[in-house]
C-alpha positions as CSV (number, residue, x, y, z in Angstrom):
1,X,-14.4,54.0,-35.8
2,X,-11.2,52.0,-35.3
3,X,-10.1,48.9,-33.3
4,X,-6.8,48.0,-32.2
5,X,-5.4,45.0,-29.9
6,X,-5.1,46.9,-26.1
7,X,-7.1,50.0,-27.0
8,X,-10.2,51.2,-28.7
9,X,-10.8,54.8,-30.3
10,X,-13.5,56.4,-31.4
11,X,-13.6,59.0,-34.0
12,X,-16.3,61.3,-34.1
13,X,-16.8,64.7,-36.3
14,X,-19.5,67.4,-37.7
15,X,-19.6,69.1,-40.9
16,X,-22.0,72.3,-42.0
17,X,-20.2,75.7,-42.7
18,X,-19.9,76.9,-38.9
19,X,-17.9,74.0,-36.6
20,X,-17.0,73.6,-33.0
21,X,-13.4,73.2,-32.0
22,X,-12.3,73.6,-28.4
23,X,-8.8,74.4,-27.0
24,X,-6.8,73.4,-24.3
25,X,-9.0,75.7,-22.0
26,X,-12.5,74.3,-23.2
27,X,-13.5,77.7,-25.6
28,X,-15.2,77.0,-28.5
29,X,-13.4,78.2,-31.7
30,X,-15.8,78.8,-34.7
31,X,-13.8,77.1,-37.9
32,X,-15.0,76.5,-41.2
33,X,-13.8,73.4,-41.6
34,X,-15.0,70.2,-40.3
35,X,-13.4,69.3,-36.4
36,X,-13.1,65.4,-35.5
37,X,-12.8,64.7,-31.8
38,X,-10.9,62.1,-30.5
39,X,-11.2,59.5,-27.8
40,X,-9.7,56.5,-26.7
41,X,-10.4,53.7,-24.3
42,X,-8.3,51.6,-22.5
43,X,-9.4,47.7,-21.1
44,X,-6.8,45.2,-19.5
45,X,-6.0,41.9,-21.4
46,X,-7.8,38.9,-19.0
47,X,-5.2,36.5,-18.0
48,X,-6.8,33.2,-18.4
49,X,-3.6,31.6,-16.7
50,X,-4.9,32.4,-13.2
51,X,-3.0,31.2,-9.8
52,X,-5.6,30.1,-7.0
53,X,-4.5,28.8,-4.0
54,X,-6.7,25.9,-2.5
55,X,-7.7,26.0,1.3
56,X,-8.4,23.2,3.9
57,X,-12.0,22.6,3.8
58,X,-14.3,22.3,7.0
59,X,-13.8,19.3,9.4
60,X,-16.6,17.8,11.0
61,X,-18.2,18.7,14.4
62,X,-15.1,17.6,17.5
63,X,-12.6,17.3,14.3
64,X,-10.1,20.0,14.6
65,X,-6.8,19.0,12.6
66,X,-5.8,16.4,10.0
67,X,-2.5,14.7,8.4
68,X,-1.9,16.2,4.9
69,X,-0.7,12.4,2.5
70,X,-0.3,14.3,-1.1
71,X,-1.6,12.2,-4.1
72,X,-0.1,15.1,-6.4
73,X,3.5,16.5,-6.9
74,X,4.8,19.9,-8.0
75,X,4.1,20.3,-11.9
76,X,1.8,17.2,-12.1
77,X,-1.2,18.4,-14.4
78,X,-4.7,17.7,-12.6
79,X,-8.0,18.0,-14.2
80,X,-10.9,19.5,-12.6
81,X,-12.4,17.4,-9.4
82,X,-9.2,15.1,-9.8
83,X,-8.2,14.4,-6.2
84,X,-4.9,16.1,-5.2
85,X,-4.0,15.4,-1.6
86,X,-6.2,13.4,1.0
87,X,-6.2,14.6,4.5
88,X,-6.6,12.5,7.1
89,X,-8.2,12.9,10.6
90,X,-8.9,10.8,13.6
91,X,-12.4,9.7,12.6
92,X,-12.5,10.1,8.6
93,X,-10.2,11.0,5.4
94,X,-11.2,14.2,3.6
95,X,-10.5,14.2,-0.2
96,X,-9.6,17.5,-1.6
97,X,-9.9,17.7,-5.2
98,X,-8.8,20.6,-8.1
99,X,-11.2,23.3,-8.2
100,X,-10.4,23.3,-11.8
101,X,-7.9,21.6,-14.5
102,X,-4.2,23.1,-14.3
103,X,-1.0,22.5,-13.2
104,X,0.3,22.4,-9.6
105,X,2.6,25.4,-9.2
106,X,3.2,24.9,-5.0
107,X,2.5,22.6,-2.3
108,X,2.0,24.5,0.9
109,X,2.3,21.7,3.4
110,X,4.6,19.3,3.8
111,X,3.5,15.0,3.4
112,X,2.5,13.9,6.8
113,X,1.7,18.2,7.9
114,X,-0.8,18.6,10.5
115,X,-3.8,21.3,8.8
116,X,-6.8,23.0,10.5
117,X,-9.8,23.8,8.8
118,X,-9.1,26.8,6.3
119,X,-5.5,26.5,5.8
120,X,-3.7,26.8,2.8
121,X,-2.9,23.7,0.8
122,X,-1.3,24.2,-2.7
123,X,-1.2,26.7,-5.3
124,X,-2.8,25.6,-8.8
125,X,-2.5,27.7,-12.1
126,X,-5.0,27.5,-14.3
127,X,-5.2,26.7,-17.9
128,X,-8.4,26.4,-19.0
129,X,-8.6,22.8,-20.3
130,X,-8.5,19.1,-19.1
131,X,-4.8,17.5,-20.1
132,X,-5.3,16.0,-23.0
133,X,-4.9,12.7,-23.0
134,X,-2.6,10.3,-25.4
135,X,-4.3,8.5,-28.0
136,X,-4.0,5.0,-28.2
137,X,-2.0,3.6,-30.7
138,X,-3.4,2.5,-34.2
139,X,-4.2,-1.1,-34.5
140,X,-2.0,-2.8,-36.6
141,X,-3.9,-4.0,-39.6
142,X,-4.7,-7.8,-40.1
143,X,-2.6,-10.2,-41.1
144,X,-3.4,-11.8,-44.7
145,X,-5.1,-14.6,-44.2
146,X,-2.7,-17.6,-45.2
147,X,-3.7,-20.3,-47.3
148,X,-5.4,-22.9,-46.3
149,X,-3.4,-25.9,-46.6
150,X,-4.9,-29.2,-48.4
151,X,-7.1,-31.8,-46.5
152,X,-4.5,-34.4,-44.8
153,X,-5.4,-37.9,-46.2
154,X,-7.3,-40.2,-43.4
155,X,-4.1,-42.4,-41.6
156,X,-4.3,-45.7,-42.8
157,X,-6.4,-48.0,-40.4
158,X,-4.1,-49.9,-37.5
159,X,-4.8,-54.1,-37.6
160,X,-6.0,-54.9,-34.6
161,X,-3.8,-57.6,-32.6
162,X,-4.8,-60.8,-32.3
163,X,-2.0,-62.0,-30.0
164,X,-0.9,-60.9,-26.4
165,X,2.5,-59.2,-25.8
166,X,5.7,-61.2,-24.5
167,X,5.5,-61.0,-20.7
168,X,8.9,-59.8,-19.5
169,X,11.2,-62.6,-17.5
170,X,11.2,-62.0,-13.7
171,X,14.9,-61.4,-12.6
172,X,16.7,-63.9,-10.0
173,X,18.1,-61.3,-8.3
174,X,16.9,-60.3,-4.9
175,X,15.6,-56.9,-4.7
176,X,17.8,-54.6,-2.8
177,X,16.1,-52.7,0.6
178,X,17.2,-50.1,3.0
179,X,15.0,-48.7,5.9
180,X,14.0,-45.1,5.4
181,X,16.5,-43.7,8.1
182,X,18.9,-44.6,5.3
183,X,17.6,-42.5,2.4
184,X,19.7,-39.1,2.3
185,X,17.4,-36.3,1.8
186,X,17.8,-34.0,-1.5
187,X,20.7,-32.0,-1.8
188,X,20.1,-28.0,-0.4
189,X,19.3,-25.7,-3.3
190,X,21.8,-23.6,-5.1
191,X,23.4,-20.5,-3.7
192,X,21.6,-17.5,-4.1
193,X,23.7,-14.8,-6.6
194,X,25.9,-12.3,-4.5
195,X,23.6,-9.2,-5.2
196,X,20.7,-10.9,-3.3
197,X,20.4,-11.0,0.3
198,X,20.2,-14.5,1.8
199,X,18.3,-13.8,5.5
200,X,20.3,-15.9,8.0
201,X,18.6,-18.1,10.7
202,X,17.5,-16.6,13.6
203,X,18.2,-13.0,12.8
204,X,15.9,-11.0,14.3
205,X,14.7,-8.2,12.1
206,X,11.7,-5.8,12.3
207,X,10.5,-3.1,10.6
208,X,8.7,-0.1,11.3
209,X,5.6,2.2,9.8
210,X,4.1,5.2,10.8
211,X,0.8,5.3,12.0
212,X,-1.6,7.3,10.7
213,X,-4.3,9.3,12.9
214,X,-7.4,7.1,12.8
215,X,-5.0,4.3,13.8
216,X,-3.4,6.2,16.6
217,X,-6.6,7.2,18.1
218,X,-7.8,3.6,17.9
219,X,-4.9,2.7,19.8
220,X,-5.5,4.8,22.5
221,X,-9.5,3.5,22.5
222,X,-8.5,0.4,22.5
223,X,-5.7,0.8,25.8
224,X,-8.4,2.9,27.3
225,X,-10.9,0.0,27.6
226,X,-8.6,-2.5,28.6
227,X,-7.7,-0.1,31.6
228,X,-11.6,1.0,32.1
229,X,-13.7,-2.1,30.9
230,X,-13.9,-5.8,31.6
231,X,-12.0,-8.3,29.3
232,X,-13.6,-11.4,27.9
233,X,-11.7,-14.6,27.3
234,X,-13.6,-16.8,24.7
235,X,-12.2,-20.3,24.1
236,X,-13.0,-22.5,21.1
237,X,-13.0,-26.3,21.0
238,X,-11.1,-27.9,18.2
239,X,-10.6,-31.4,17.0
240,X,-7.1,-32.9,18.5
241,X,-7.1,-36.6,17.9
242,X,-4.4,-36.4,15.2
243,X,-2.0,-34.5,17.3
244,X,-3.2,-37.0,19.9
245,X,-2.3,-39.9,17.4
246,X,1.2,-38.8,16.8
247,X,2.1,-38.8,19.7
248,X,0.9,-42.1,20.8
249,X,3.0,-43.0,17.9
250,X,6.3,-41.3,18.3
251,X,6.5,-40.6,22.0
252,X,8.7,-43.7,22.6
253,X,11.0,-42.8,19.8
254,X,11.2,-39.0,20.7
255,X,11.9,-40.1,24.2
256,X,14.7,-42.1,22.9
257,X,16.6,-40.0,20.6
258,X,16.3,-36.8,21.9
259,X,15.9,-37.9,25.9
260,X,12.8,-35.4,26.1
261,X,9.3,-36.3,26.6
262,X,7.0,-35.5,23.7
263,X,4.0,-33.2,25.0
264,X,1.1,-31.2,23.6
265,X,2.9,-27.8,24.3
266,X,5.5,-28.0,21.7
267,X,2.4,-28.4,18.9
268,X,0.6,-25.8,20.9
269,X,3.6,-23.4,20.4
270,X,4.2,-24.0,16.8
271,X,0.8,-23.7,15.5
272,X,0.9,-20.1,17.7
273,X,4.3,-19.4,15.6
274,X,2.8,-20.4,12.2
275,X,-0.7,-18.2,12.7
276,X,1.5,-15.2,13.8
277,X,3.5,-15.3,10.8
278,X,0.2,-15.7,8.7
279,X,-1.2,-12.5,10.6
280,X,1.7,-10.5,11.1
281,X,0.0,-8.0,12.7
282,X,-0.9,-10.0,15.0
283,X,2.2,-10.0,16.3
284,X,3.1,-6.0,16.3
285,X,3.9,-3.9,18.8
286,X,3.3,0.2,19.2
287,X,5.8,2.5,19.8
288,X,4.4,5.2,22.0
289,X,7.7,7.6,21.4
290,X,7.7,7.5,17.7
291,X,3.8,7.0,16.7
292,X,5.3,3.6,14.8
293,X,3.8,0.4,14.7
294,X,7.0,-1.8,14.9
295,X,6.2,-5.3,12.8
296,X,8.5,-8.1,14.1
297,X,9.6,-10.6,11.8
298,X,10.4,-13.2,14.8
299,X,8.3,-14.9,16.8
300,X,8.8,-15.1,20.6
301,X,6.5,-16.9,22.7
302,X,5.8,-17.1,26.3
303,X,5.1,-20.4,28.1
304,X,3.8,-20.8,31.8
305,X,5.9,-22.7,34.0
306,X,4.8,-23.5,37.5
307,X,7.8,-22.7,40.1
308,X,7.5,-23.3,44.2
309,X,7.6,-19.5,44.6
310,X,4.4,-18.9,41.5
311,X,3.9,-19.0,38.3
312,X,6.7,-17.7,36.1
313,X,6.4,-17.0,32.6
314,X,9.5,-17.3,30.8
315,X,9.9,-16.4,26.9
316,X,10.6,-18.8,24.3
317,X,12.8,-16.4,21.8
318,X,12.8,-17.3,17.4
319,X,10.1,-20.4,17.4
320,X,9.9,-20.1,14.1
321,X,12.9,-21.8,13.5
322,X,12.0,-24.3,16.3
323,X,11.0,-28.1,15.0
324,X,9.1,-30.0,18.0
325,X,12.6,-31.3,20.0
326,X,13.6,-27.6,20.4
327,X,10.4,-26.6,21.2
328,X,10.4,-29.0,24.4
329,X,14.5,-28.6,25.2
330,X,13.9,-24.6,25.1
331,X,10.8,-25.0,28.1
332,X,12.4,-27.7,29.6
333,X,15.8,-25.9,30.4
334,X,13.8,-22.3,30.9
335,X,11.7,-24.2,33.8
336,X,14.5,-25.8,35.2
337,X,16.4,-22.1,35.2
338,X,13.5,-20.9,36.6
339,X,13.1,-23.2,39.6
340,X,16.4,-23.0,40.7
């Protein structure tokens, strides 16, 4: 018998005086000589390198499509269970992970793709083995130890004093004093270098990010019940005797310098600026059209102002860059714009 890489053979023969040998046409043919018949087998080489493409799995029950967001590029290696995309849906995310370890050879989808249930994801070839992973660096070896310097001598012991210290003379001179209106405040910080961008006051910027399913459908909830359902307004008590305080205090002045009368709204309307900057999304906005959620780096604020003809509601536009005297200018001209 022989063996050889893609095909075995097998070699069989009889000897005696009297053999068997057969022709083309299957007669036997007495010889006297000993006849070997040969016979070969063929097998296929088994590629271990195997491509297998990876499906959707199965939503859950009133779940019928899903947003592909890929966690994997094309030639990343994976190893087996490793999570390669996550799809998301309006009620859950699905993690799909690599049936085995390989390479990723084709992604199927396109990031942000809608998917049903059973449709084809990414292609991943096989090879057999987890990617091996680096091995850490050998610890340097330890330092020699140094020597241990000698024992430093005890510092020689301090006298203690026995007399007091001269007491400095007191200067003649009358101490100058200037009223704090007069100090300067420090000088503005330095320039920012040219390749940095220096935002400008005022400038009204936003930015936008896509929503994802879960929070679209939220959304909609959400606009549904305030259409369907009854709203509740809770209100919360909170301590105001400093605001009270200050303005007992400053009122006169505040009236005197900047000819407007200090009131609670303007504190009202700053803390509202300073907690929507704190919770920016607080202060987004949804763009139906686009499926964006649009977060506003400005702060505009709306103020009731009671008119002879109802109640209008103008819009006080950038408080954030308001101190408490534009606060109270901006709603006293809007009111007076509005009743006239």
């Amino acid at each position: 018998q022989g063996n050889c890489t893609l095909a075995r053979c097998s070699l069989s023969g009889v000897s005696g005086s009297q053999g068997l040998a057969y022709t083309n046409g299957r007669k036997p043919v007495v010889n006297s000589s000993s006849v070997f018949t040969v016979r070969y087998f063929r097998t296929t080489a088994v590629h271990r390198d195997d491509v297998v493409t990876v499906n959707t799995p199965a939503f859950a029950e009133s779940v019928t499509e899903g947003d592909v967001r890929w966690e994997k590029a094309v030639g990343d290696t994976v190893a087996e269970d490793e999570v390669v995309c996550e799809i998301e849906t309006d009620k859950t995310s699905v993690q799909v992970p690599a049936p085995a370890a390989g390479v990723i050879e084709a992604l199927l989808v396109p990031d942000g793709g809608k998917v049903e249930g059973g449709t084809p994801l990414f292609k991943l070839r096989k090879t057999g083995a987890a990617p091996a992973k680096a091995k850490p660096a050998a610890a340097p070896p330890p330092a020699a130890p140094e020597p241990v310097a000698a024992a430093a001598p005890p510092p020689a012991a301090v006298p203690i004093p026995t007399t007091m210290p001269p007491v400095p003379p007191v200067s003649t001179q009358p101490i100058d004093s200037k009223p704090v209106s007069a100090v300067k405040p420090a000088a503005a910080p330095a320039a920012a270098p040219p390749g940095e961008a220096v935002p400008t006051k005022g400038a009204r910027s936003e930015h936008r990010v896509k929503m994802n399913r879960m929070r679209q459908r939220i959304a909609q909830r959400l606009k549904e019940a305030q259409n369907t359902c009854a709203m509740l307004t809770t209100f919360n008590e909170i301590d105001m005797s400093n605001i009270r305080e200050m303005r007992t205090v400053h009122k006169d002045a505040f009236l005197k310098k900047h000819n407007l009368k200090l009131g609670f709204m303007s504190a009202f309307v700053k803390a509202a600026a300073f907690a929507l900057q704190d919770q920016p999304v607080v202060n987004a906005v949804i763009d139906d059209t686009t499926k964006e959620i649009v977060y506003r780096d400005y702060v505009d604020i709306s103020v009731a102002v009671a008119t002879p003809r109802g109640l209008v509601v103008p819009v006080v536009r950038n408080v954030e860059n308001m101190n408490f005297a534009d606060i109270e200018r901006a709603i006293y001209e809007l009111g007076e714009k509005v009743r006239k």
